[in-house]
DSSP file (Angstrom, degrees, kcal/mol; ACC not computed):
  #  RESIDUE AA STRUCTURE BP1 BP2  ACC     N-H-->O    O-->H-N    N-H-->O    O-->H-N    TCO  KAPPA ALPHA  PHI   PSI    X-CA   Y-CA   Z-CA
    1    1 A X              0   0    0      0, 0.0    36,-0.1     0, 0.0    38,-0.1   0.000 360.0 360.0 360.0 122.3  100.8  104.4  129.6
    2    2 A X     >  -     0   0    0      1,-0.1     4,-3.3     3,-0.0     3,-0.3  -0.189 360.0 -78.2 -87.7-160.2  101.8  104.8  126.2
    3    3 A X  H  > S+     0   0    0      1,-0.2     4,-1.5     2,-0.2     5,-0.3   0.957 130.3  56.8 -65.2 -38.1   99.1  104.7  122.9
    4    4 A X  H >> S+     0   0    0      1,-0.2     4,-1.1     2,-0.2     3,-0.7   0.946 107.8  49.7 -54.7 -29.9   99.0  100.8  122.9
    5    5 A X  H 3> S+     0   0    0     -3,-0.3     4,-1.8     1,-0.2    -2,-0.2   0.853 108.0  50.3 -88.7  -9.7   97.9  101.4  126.4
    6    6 A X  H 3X S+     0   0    0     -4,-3.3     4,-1.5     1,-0.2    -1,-0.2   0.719 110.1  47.8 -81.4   2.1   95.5  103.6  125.2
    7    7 A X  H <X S+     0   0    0     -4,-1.5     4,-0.8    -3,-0.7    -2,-0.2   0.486 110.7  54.1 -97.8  -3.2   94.1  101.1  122.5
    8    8 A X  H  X S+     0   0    0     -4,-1.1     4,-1.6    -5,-0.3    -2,-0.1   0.755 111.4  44.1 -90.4 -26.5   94.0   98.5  125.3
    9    9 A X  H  < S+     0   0    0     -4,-1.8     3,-0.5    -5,-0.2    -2,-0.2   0.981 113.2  51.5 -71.8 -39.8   91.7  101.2  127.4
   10   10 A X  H  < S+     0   0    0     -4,-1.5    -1,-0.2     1,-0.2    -2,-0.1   0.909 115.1  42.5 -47.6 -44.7   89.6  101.9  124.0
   11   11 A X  H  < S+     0   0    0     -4,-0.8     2,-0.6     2,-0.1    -1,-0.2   0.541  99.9 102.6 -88.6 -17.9   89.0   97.7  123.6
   12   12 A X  S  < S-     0   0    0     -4,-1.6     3,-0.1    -3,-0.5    -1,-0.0  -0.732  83.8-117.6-116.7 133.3   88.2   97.1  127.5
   13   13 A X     >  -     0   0    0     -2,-0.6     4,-1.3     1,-0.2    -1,-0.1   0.046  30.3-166.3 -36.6 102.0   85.0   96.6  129.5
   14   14 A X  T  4 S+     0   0    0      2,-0.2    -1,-0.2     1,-0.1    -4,-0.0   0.911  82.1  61.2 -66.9 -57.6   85.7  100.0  131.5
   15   15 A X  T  4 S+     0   0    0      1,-0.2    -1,-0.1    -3,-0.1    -2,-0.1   0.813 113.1  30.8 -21.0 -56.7   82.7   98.5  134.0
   16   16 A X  T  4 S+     0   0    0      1,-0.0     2,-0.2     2,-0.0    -1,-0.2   0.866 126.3  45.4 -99.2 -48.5   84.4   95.4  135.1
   17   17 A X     <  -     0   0    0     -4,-1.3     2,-0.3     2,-0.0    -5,-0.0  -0.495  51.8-173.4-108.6 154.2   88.0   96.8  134.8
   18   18 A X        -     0   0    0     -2,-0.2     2,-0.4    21,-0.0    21,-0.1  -0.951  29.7-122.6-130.4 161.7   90.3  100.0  135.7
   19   19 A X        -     0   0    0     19,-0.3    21,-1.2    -2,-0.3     2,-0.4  -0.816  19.7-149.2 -71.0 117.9   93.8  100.6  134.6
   20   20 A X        -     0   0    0     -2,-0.4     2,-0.5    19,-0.1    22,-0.2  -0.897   9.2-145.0-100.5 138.3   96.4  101.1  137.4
   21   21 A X  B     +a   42   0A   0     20,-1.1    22,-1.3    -2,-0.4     2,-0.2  -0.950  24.6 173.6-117.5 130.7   99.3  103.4  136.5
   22   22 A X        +     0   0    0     -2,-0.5    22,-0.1    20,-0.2    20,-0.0  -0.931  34.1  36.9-151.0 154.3  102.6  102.4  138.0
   23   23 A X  S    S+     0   0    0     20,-0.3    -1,-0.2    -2,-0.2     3,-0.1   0.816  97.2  34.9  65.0 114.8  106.1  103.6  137.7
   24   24 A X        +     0   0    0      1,-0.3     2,-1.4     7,-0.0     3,-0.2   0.294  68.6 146.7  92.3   6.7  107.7  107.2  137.2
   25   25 A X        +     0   0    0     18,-0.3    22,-0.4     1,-0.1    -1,-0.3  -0.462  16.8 128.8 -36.8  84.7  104.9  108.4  139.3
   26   26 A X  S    S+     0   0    0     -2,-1.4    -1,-0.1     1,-0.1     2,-0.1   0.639  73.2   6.9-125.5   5.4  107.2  111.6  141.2
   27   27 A X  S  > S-     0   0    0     -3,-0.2     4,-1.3    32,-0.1    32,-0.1  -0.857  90.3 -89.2-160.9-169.0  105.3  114.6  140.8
   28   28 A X  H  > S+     0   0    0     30,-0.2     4,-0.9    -2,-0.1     5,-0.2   0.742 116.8  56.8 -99.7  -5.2  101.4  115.4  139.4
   29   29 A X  H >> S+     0   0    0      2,-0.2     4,-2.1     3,-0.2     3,-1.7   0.971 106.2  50.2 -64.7 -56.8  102.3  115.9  135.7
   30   30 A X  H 3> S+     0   0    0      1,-0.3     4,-1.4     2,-0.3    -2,-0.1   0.971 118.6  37.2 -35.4 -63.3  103.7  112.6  135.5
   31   31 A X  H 3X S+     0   0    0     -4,-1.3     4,-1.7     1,-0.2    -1,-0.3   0.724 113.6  57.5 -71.4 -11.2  100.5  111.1  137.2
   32   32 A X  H <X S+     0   0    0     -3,-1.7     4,-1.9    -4,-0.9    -2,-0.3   0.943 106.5  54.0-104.6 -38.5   98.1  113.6  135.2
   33   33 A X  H  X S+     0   0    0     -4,-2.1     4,-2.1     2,-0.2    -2,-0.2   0.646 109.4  42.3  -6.8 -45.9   99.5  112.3  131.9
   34   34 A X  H  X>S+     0   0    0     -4,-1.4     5,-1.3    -5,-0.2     4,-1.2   0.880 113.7  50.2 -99.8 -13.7   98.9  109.0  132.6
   35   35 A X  H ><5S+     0   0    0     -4,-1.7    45,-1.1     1,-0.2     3,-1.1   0.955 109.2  56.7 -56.9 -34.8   95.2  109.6  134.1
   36   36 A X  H 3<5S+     0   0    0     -4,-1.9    47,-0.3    43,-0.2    46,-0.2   0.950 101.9  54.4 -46.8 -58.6   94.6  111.6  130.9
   37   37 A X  H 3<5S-     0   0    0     -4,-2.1    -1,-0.2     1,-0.1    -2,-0.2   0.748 136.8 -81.6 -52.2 -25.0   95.7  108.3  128.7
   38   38 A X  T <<5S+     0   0    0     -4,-1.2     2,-0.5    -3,-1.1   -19,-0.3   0.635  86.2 134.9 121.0  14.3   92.9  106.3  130.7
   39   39 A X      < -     0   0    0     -5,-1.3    -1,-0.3   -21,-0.1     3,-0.1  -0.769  30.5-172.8 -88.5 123.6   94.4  105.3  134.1
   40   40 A X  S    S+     0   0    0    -21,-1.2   -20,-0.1    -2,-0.5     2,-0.1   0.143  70.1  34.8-121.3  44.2   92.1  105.9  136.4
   41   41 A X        -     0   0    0    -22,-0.3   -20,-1.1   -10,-0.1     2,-0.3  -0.370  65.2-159.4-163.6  81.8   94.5  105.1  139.3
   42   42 A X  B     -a   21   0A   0    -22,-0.2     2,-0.4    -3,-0.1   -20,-0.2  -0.703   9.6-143.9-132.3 143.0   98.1  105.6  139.6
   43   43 A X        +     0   0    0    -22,-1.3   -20,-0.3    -2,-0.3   -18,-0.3  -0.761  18.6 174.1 -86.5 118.5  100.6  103.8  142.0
   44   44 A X        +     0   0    0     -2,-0.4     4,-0.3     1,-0.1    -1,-0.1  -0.281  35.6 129.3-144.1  78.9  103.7  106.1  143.5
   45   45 A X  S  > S+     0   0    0      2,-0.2     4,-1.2     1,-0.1    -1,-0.1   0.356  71.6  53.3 -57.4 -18.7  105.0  103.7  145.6
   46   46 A X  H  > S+     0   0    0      2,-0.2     4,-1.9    -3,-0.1     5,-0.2   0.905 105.6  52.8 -84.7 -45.0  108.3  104.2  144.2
   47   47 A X  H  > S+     0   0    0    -22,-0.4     4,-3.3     2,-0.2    -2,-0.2   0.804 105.3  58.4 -41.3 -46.8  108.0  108.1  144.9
   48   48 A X  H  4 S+     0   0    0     -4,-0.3    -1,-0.2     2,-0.2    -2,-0.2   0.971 107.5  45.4 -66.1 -55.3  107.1  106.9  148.6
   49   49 A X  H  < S+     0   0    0     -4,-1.2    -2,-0.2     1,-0.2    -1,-0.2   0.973 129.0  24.5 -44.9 -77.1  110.8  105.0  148.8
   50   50 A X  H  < S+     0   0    0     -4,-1.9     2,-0.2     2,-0.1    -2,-0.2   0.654 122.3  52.8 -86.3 -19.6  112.9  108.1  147.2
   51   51 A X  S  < S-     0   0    0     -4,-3.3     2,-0.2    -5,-0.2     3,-0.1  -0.761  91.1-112.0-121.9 178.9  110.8  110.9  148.1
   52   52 A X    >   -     0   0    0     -2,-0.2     3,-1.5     1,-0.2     4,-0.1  -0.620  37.4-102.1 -94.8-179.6  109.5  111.7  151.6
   53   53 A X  T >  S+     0   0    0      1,-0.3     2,-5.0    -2,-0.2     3,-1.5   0.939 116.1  80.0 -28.2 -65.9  105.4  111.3  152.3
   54   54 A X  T 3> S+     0   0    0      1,-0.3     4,-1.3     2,-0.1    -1,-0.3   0.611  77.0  87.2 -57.9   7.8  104.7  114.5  152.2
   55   55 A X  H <> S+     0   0    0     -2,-5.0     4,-1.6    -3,-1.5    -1,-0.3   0.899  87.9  54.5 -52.5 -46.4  104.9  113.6  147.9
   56   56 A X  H <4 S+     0   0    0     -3,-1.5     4,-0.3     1,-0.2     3,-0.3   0.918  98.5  55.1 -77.0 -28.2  101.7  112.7  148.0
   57   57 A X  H >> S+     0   0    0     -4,-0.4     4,-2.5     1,-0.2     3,-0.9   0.897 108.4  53.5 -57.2 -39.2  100.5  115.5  149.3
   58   58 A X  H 3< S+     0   0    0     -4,-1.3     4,-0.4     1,-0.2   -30,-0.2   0.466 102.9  47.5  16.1 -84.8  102.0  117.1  146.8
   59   59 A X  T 3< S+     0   0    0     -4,-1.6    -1,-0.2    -3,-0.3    -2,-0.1  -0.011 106.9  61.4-112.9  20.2  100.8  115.5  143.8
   60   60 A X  T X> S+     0   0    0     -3,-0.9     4,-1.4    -4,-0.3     3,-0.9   0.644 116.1  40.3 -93.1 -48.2   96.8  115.8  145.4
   61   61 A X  H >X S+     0   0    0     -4,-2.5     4,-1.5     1,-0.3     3,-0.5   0.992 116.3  45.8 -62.7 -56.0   97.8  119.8  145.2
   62   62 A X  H 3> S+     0   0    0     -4,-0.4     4,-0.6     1,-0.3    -1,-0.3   0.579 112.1  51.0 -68.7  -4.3   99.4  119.6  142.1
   63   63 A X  H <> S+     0   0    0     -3,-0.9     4,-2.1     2,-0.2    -1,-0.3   0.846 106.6  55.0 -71.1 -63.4   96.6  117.5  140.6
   64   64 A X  H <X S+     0   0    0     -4,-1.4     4,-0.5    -3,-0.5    -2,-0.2   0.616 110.5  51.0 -14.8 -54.7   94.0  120.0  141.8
   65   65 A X  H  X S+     0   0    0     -4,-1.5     4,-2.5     2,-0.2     3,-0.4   0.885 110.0  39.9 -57.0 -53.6   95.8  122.4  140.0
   66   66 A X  H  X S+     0   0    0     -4,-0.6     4,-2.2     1,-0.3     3,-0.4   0.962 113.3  59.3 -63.5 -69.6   96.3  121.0  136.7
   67   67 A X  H  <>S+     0   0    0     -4,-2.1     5,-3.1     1,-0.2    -1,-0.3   0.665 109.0  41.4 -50.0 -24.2   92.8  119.7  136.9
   68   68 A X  H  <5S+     0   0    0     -4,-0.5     3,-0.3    -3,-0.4    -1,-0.2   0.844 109.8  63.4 -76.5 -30.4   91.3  123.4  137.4
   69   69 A X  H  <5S+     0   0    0     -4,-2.5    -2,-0.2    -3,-0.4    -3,-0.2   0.958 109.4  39.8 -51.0 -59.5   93.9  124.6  134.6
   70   70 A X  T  <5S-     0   0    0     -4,-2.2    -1,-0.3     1,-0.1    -2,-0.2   0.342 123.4-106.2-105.1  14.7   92.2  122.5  132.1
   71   71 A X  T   5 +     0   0    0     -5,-0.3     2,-0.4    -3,-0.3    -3,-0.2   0.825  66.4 145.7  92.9  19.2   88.8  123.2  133.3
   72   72 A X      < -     0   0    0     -5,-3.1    -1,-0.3    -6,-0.2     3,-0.1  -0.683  44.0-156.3-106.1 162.2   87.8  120.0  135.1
   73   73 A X  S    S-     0   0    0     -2,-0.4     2,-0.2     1,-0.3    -1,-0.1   0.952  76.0 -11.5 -90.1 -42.3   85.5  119.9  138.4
   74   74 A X  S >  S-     0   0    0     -7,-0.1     3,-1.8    -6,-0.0    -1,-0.3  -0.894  78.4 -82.1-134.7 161.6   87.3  115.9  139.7
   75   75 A X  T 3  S+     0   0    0      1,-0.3     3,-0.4    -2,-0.2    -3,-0.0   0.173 111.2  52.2  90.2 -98.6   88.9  113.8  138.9
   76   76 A X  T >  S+     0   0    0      1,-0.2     3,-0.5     2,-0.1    -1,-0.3   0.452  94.1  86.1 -95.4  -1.4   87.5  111.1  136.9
   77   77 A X  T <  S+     0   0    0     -3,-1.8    -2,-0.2     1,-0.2    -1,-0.2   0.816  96.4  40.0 -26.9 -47.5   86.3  114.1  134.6
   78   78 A X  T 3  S+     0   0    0     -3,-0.4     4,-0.2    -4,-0.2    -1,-0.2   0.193  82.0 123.1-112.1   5.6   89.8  113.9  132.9
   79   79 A X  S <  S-     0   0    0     -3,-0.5     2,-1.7     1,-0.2   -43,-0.2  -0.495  91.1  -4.6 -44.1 135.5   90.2  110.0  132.7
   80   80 A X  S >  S+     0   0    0    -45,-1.1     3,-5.0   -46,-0.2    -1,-0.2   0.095  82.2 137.3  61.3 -12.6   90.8  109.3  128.9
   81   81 A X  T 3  S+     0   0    0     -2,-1.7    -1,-0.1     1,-0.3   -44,-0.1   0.758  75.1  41.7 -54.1 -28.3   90.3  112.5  127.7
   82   82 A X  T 3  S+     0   0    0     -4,-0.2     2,-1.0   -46,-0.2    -1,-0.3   0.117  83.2 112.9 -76.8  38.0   93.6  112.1  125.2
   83   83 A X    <         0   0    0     -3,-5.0    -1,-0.0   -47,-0.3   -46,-0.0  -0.818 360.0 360.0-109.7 125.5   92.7  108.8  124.3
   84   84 A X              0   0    0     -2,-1.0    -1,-0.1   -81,-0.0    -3,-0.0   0.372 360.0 360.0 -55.2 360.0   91.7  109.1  120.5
């Protein structure tokens, strides 16, 4: 998601709606980038095709990681935090 999709996350009933992030999913930076923008869901169905399962395992470690680096406890802690 780039910054338009973070002014579309700023402007929308978060209650009723979530953002799904899809495409370029292939590792957990990729995917912690776009949870950061305000996806609070990310698709890497494509990763599933080119890489084998064990990718999602993977990107739950490497997620885990990344989320302790920057000091969060789950998850949805770190949802939006760069959106301005």
């Amino acid at each position: 998601m780039d910054r338009a999709g973070a002014e579309l996350y700023r402007r929308m009933d978060r209650k009723r709606y979530s953002i799904v992030g899809t495409g370029g999913i292939f590792d957990a930076a990729s995917a912690y980038c776009k949870i950061r923008l305000g996806e609070s869901l990310v698709q890497v169905l494509t990763a599933l095709v080119y890489e084998v399962p064990g990718i999602v395992r993977r990107i739950a470690v490497g997620l885990d990681e990344l989320l302790a680096r920057d000091g969060f406890r789950k998850l949805a802690e770190a949802v939006s935090v760069d959106v301005e």
